[in-house]
N, C-alpha and C positions, 0 to 999 in steps of 0.2 A: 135653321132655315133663315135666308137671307127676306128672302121677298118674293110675291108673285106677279106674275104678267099673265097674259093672255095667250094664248096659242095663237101664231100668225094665220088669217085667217085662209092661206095657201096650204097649208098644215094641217087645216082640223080633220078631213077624211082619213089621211092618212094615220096620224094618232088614235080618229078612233078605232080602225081596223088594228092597231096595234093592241089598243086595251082590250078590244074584245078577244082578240086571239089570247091572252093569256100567258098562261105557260107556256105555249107554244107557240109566241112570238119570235121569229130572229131575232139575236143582238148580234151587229156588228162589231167589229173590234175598232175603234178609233186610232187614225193613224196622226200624229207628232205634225203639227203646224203652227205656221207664226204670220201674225198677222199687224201690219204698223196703221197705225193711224196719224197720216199725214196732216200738219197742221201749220199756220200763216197769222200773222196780226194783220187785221182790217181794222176802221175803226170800233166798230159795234163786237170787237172782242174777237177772242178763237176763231178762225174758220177752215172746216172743215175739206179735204180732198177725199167723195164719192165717187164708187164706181158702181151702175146696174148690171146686176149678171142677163147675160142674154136668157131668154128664156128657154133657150133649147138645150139650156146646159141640170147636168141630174144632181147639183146641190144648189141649194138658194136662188133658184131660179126665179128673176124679175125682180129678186132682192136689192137693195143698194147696201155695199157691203166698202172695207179699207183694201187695199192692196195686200194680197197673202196668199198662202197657198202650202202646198205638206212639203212638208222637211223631206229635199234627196240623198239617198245615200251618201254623194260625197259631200254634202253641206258638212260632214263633223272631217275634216281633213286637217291635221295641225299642221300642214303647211302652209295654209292660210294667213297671207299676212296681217298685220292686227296691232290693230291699236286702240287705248282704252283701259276700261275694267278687263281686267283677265275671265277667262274662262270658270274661274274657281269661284270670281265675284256673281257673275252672271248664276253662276249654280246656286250662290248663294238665295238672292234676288227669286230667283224661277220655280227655287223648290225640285231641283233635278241633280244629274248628275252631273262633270263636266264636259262628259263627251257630248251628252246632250246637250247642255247649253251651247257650248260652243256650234253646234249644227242648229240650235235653234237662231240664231242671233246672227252665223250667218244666212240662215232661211233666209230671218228679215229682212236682211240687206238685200239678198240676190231675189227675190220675190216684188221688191218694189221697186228695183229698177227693172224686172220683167214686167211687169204690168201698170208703172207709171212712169216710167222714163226718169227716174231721180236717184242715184246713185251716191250712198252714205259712205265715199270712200274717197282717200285723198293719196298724194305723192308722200305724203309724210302727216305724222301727228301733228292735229292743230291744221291742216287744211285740210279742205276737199274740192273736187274736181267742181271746176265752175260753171262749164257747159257741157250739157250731155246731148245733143242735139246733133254732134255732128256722125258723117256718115261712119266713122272706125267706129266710134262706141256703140251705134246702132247696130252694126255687123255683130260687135260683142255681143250687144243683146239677145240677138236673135240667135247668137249660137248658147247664151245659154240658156234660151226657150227649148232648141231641139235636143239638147244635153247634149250638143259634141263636145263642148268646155265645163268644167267647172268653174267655181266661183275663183277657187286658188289660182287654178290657171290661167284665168282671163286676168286676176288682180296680177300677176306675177308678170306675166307679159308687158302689162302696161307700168310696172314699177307703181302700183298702187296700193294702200293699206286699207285691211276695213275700218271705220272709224265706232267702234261700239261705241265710243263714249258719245255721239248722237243719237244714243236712243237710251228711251228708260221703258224700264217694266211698267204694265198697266193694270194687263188680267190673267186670267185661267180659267178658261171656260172649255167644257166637254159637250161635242153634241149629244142630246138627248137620246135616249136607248129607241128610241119609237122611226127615227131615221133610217134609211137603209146605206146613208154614204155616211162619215162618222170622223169627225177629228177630234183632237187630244189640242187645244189650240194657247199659245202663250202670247197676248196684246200686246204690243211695246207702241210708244208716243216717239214723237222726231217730229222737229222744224223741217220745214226745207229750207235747206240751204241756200244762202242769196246766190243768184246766181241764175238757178236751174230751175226747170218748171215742169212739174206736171203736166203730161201729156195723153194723149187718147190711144195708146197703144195696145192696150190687152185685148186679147183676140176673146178672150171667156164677157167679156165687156159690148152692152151693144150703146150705152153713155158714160158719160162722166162727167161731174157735176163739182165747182166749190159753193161751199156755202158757208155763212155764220152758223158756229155751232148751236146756237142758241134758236134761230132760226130751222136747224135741219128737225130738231124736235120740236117745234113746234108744228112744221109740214108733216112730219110722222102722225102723233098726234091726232090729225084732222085727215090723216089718212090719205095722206097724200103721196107719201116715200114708205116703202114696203121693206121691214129690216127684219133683223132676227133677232130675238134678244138679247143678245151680246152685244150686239150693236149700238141699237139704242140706248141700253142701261150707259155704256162707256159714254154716248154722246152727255145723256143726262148728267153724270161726275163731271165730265168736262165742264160742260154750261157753267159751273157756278165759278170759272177762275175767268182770272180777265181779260188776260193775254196767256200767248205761248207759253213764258218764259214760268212763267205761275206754275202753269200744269208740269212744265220739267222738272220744274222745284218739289213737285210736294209728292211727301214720301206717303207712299203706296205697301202692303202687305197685301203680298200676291198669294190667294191661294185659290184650290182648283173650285169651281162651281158645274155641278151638274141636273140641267132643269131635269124634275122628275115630272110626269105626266099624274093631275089628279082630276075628279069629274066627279059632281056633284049634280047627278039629273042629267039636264040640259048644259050646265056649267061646264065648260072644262077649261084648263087654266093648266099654265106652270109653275110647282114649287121651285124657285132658286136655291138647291142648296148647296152648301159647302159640301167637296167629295168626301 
Protein backbone atom coordinates (compact mmCIF):
# COMPACT_ATOMS: atom_id res chain seq x y z
CA UNK A 1 0.00 0.00 0.00
CA UNK A 2 1.16 3.26 -1.15
CA UNK A 3 -0.93 5.77 0.88
CA UNK A 4 -4.52 6.83 1.82
CA UNK A 5 -6.86 9.76 0.91
CA UNK A 6 -10.22 10.53 1.40
CA UNK A 7 -13.04 9.52 -0.78
CA UNK A 8 -14.02 12.74 -2.89
CA UNK A 9 -16.88 13.95 -1.08
CA UNK A 10 -19.15 13.78 -4.62
CA UNK A 11 -18.29 9.81 -4.11
CA UNK A 12 -19.15 8.91 -0.73
CA UNK A 13 -22.85 7.74 -1.53
CA UNK A 14 -21.98 6.09 -4.25
CA UNK A 15 -19.04 3.99 -2.67
CA UNK A 16 -21.11 3.29 0.16
CA UNK A 17 -23.87 1.69 -1.83
CA UNK A 18 -21.14 -0.16 -3.38
CA UNK A 19 -19.66 -1.69 -0.07
CA UNK A 20 -22.96 -2.45 1.09
CA UNK A 21 -24.02 -4.42 -1.97
CA UNK A 22 -21.11 -6.70 -1.37
CA UNK A 23 -20.77 -9.63 -3.45
CA UNK A 24 -23.26 -8.43 -5.50
CA UNK A 25 -21.79 -5.33 -6.54
CA UNK A 26 -21.03 -4.55 -10.52
CA UNK A 27 -17.48 -4.19 -11.43
CA UNK A 28 -17.02 -2.53 -14.49
CA UNK A 29 -14.30 -3.48 -16.86
CA UNK A 30 -11.88 -0.36 -17.30
CA UNK A 31 -11.23 0.62 -20.62
CA UNK A 32 -7.12 1.97 -21.79
CA UNK A 33 -6.70 5.84 -21.40
CA UNK A 34 -4.12 8.51 -21.33
CA UNK A 35 -4.09 11.35 -19.74
CA UNK A 36 -1.21 14.57 -20.06
CA UNK A 37 -0.66 16.91 -17.66
CA UNK A 38 0.02 20.13 -19.37
CA UNK A 39 2.60 22.37 -17.86
CA UNK A 40 4.60 26.23 -18.26
CA UNK A 41 7.28 28.19 -16.09
CA UNK A 42 5.86 31.19 -14.25
CA UNK A 43 7.76 32.62 -11.74
CA UNK A 44 6.50 31.04 -8.55
CA UNK A 45 7.34 27.49 -10.37
CA UNK A 46 5.26 24.75 -12.46
CA UNK A 47 2.06 25.91 -13.50
CA UNK A 48 -0.45 24.04 -14.18
CA UNK A 49 -3.15 23.62 -17.47
CA UNK A 50 -7.03 22.71 -15.72
CA UNK A 51 -10.02 21.71 -17.05
CA UNK A 52 -13.72 21.33 -14.94
CA UNK A 53 -15.84 18.69 -16.25
CA UNK A 54 -19.21 19.95 -16.78
CA UNK A 55 -21.35 18.60 -14.50
CA UNK A 56 -23.75 16.85 -16.71
CA UNK A 57 -21.24 14.68 -17.86
CA UNK A 58 -21.31 10.58 -15.99
CA UNK A 59 -17.54 10.57 -15.01
CA UNK A 60 -15.80 13.19 -12.60
CA UNK A 61 -18.38 15.30 -12.97
CA UNK A 62 -17.54 19.16 -11.54
CA UNK A 63 -14.11 17.48 -11.22
CA UNK A 64 -11.04 19.67 -12.49
CA UNK A 65 -9.19 17.00 -14.14
CA UNK A 66 -5.70 17.38 -17.37
CA UNK A 67 -6.77 16.83 -20.89
CA UNK A 68 -7.38 12.93 -21.71
CA UNK A 69 -9.72 10.70 -22.52
CA UNK A 70 -9.92 6.40 -23.77
CA UNK A 71 -7.75 5.12 -26.27
CA UNK A 72 -9.67 4.60 -30.07
CA UNK A 73 -9.41 1.88 -31.86
CA UNK A 74 -7.29 3.50 -34.37
CA UNK A 75 -4.93 5.28 -31.79
CA UNK A 76 -2.58 1.92 -32.24
CA UNK A 77 -2.19 2.45 -36.22
CA UNK A 78 1.58 1.97 -37.26
CA UNK A 79 1.08 4.25 -39.81
CA UNK A 80 1.32 6.76 -37.67
CA UNK A 81 4.04 9.04 -38.26
CA UNK A 82 6.62 9.34 -35.31
CA UNK A 83 9.08 10.47 -33.84
CA UNK A 84 10.93 9.94 -30.64
CA UNK A 85 11.30 6.98 -28.19
CA UNK A 86 10.01 4.09 -30.24
CA UNK A 87 7.01 2.13 -29.46
CA UNK A 88 9.11 -0.66 -27.78
CA UNK A 89 10.61 2.23 -25.33
CA UNK A 90 7.28 3.60 -24.54
CA UNK A 91 6.23 -0.33 -23.74
CA UNK A 92 9.04 -0.33 -21.79
CA UNK A 93 8.37 3.00 -19.53
CA UNK A 94 4.15 1.97 -19.51
CA UNK A 95 4.49 -1.40 -18.33
CA UNK A 96 2.38 -2.68 -21.65
CA UNK A 97 2.79 -4.08 -24.69
CA UNK A 98 3.74 -2.28 -27.81
CA UNK A 99 0.67 -2.19 -29.57
CA UNK A 100 -0.56 -0.72 -26.57
CA UNK A 101 1.82 1.75 -26.12
CA UNK A 102 2.02 3.08 -29.26
CA UNK A 103 -2.12 3.67 -29.03
CA UNK A 104 -1.53 4.89 -25.74
CA UNK A 105 0.98 7.86 -26.54
CA UNK A 106 -0.81 8.39 -29.50
CA UNK A 107 -4.13 8.88 -27.30
CA UNK A 108 -1.96 11.40 -25.64
CA UNK A 109 -1.22 13.38 -28.22
CA UNK A 110 -4.64 13.26 -30.23
CA UNK A 111 -6.67 13.87 -26.87
CA UNK A 112 -4.92 17.06 -26.05
CA UNK A 113 -5.18 18.73 -28.85
CA UNK A 114 -9.03 17.53 -28.84
CA UNK A 115 -9.63 19.07 -25.80
CA UNK A 116 -6.90 21.86 -25.30
CA UNK A 117 -5.96 22.97 -28.67
CA UNK A 118 -2.04 22.08 -28.29
CA UNK A 119 -0.71 19.81 -30.55
CA UNK A 120 2.64 17.55 -29.70
CA UNK A 121 3.45 17.28 -33.33
CA UNK A 122 5.90 18.82 -35.86
CA UNK A 123 6.96 18.76 -39.91
CA UNK A 124 9.98 16.85 -38.74
CA UNK A 125 11.97 15.58 -35.51
CA UNK A 126 12.99 18.43 -33.33
CA UNK A 127 10.17 20.79 -34.24
CA UNK A 128 6.71 21.31 -33.76
CA UNK A 129 3.89 23.09 -35.29
CA UNK A 130 3.93 26.70 -33.73
CA UNK A 131 0.42 27.82 -34.07
CA UNK A 132 -2.53 25.74 -33.74
CA UNK A 133 -5.15 28.50 -33.82
CA UNK A 134 -5.77 28.84 -37.18
CA UNK A 135 -8.90 27.61 -39.07
CA UNK A 136 -7.27 24.19 -41.22
CA UNK A 137 -6.07 22.90 -37.94
CA UNK A 138 -9.23 23.60 -36.07
CA UNK A 139 -11.29 21.69 -38.93
CA UNK A 140 -8.76 18.91 -38.07
CA UNK A 141 -9.72 18.99 -34.82
CA UNK A 142 -13.06 18.78 -34.89
CA UNK A 143 -12.72 15.95 -37.38
CA UNK A 144 -10.95 14.15 -34.97
CA UNK A 145 -13.51 14.87 -32.19
CA UNK A 146 -16.36 13.28 -34.69
CA UNK A 147 -13.91 10.38 -35.62
CA UNK A 148 -14.07 11.01 -39.41
CA UNK A 149 -10.08 11.22 -39.32
CA UNK A 150 -7.62 9.57 -37.34
CA UNK A 151 -4.64 10.73 -35.85
CA UNK A 152 -2.50 9.09 -38.86
CA UNK A 153 -4.56 10.56 -41.32
CA UNK A 154 -4.76 13.94 -40.22
CA UNK A 155 -0.73 13.80 -39.21
CA UNK A 156 -0.26 12.47 -42.84
CA UNK A 157 -2.19 14.95 -44.67
CA UNK A 158 -0.57 17.61 -43.08
CA UNK A 159 3.09 16.09 -43.49
CA UNK A 160 3.37 16.03 -39.63
CA UNK A 161 5.15 13.54 -37.10
CA UNK A 162 4.00 12.80 -33.59
CA UNK A 163 6.65 14.08 -31.36
CA UNK A 164 6.70 11.35 -28.42
CA UNK A 165 9.89 12.46 -27.39
CA UNK A 166 7.61 15.57 -25.65
CA UNK A 167 6.23 13.67 -23.33
CA UNK A 168 7.41 11.40 -20.41
CA UNK A 169 5.59 8.87 -18.31
CA UNK A 170 4.14 9.99 -14.86
CA UNK A 171 1.52 7.29 -13.65
CA UNK A 172 -0.98 4.42 -13.64
CA UNK A 173 -3.80 4.67 -11.98
CA UNK A 174 -7.21 2.45 -12.29
CA UNK A 175 -10.47 3.63 -11.39
CA UNK A 176 -11.77 2.22 -8.35
CA UNK A 177 -14.08 -0.92 -8.56
CA UNK A 178 -17.01 1.08 -6.58
CA UNK A 179 -17.41 3.47 -10.11
CA UNK A 180 -19.79 2.45 -12.77
CA UNK A 181 -17.68 4.26 -15.78
CA UNK A 182 -13.96 2.89 -15.32
CA UNK A 183 -10.42 3.53 -16.96
CA UNK A 184 -7.22 1.68 -17.16
CA UNK A 185 -5.32 5.32 -17.22
CA UNK A 186 -1.54 5.94 -18.16
CA UNK A 187 -0.26 10.09 -16.93
CA UNK A 188 2.31 11.49 -19.17
CA UNK A 189 3.87 15.31 -18.43
CA UNK A 190 4.73 17.78 -21.64
CA UNK A 191 5.68 21.55 -21.80
CA UNK A 192 3.73 23.38 -24.07
CA UNK A 193 5.26 24.19 -26.66
CA UNK A 194 6.53 27.95 -27.29
CA UNK A 195 4.36 28.95 -29.43
CA UNK A 196 0.92 27.58 -28.91
CA UNK A 197 -1.61 28.05 -26.16
CA UNK A 198 -4.14 26.31 -24.40
CA UNK A 199 -7.33 27.06 -25.30
CA UNK A 200 -11.23 26.62 -23.99
CA UNK A 201 -12.20 24.03 -26.48
CA UNK A 202 -13.40 20.83 -24.93
CA UNK A 203 -17.05 20.52 -25.26
CA UNK A 204 -16.94 17.66 -21.86
CA UNK A 205 -15.36 21.14 -20.12
CA UNK A 206 -17.74 23.92 -18.87
CA UNK A 207 -13.98 25.96 -17.49
CA UNK A 208 -10.56 26.10 -17.72
CA UNK A 209 -8.16 27.25 -15.57
CA UNK A 210 -3.83 27.77 -15.34
CA UNK A 211 -2.51 27.82 -12.14
CA UNK A 212 0.76 27.47 -10.10
CA UNK A 213 1.09 23.95 -9.21
CA UNK A 214 1.73 24.59 -5.93
CA UNK A 215 -0.97 26.94 -5.60
CA UNK A 216 -3.72 24.39 -7.43
CA UNK A 217 -3.02 22.15 -4.08
CA UNK A 218 -3.26 24.42 -1.99
CA UNK A 219 -7.02 25.53 -3.45
CA UNK A 220 -7.71 21.71 -3.34
CA UNK A 221 -6.80 21.44 0.08
CA UNK A 222 -9.05 24.24 1.38
CA UNK A 223 -11.65 22.77 -0.79
CA UNK A 224 -11.84 24.92 -3.19
CA UNK A 225 -10.94 22.74 -6.71
CA UNK A 226 -12.78 19.28 -6.63
CA UNK A 227 -10.16 16.43 -8.04
CA UNK A 228 -9.90 12.73 -7.91
CA UNK A 229 -7.04 11.30 -6.65
CA UNK A 230 -4.96 10.89 -9.26
CA UNK A 231 -5.13 14.13 -9.77
CA UNK A 232 -4.06 15.59 -6.90
CA UNK A 233 -1.52 13.11 -5.77
CA UNK A 234 0.26 13.92 -9.46
CA UNK A 235 -0.19 17.70 -8.50
CA UNK A 236 1.38 17.09 -5.08
CA UNK A 237 4.90 15.02 -6.89
CA UNK A 238 4.86 17.84 -9.13
CA UNK A 239 4.94 20.82 -6.39
CA UNK A 240 8.14 19.84 -5.04
CA UNK A 241 10.27 20.53 -8.58
CA UNK A 242 10.79 23.94 -9.72
CA UNK A 243 10.39 24.35 -13.04
CA UNK A 244 9.10 22.37 -16.04
CA UNK A 245 12.38 21.27 -17.12
CA UNK A 246 13.00 19.47 -13.45
CA UNK A 247 9.81 17.46 -13.73
CA UNK A 248 10.78 16.13 -17.45
CA UNK A 249 14.01 15.23 -16.07
CA UNK A 250 13.29 13.06 -13.14
CA UNK A 251 12.92 9.57 -13.61
CA UNK A 252 9.69 8.11 -12.74
CA UNK A 253 8.76 3.97 -12.17
CA UNK A 254 5.41 3.76 -13.45
CA UNK A 255 3.48 1.27 -11.98
CA UNK A 256 -0.40 0.62 -11.94
CA UNK A 257 -2.25 2.00 -8.57
CA UNK A 258 -5.71 0.81 -7.80
CA UNK A 259 -7.59 2.79 -4.89
CA UNK A 260 -9.48 0.17 -2.92
CA UNK A 261 -12.39 1.30 -0.91
CA UNK A 262 -12.07 0.74 3.16
CA UNK A 263 -14.51 2.16 6.17
CA UNK A 264 -13.95 1.99 9.48
CA UNK A 265 -17.51 3.18 11.13
CA UNK A 266 -18.20 6.42 9.97
CA UNK A 267 -14.52 6.50 8.25
CA UNK A 268 -14.20 5.66 4.80
CA UNK A 269 -11.23 6.43 2.94
CA UNK A 270 -9.07 5.19 -0.05
CA UNK A 271 -6.27 2.57 0.07
CA UNK A 272 -3.61 3.49 -2.73
CA UNK A 273 -2.53 0.53 -3.75
CA UNK A 274 -0.05 -0.82 -6.10
CA UNK A 275 -2.26 -3.41 -8.66
Amino acid sequence: MRDVTDVPPALVERALAFMDAGDAAEVASPRHAATVVLLRDVAAGPEVYLLRRAGTMAFAAGMHVFPGGSVDARDGETATAWSGPSAGQWAAWLGCDEPLARALVCAAVRETFEESGVLLAGPHAGDVVADTTGDDLERDRLSLLDRSVSMAEMLSRRGLVLRSDLLRPWAHWITPEFEPKRFDTRFFVAAVPTGQRPRDVSGEADDTIWLPVAEAVARHDAGGLAMLPPTIVALREISAFRSVAEVLEAPREVRPVLPRLARDGDRLWLQLEDS
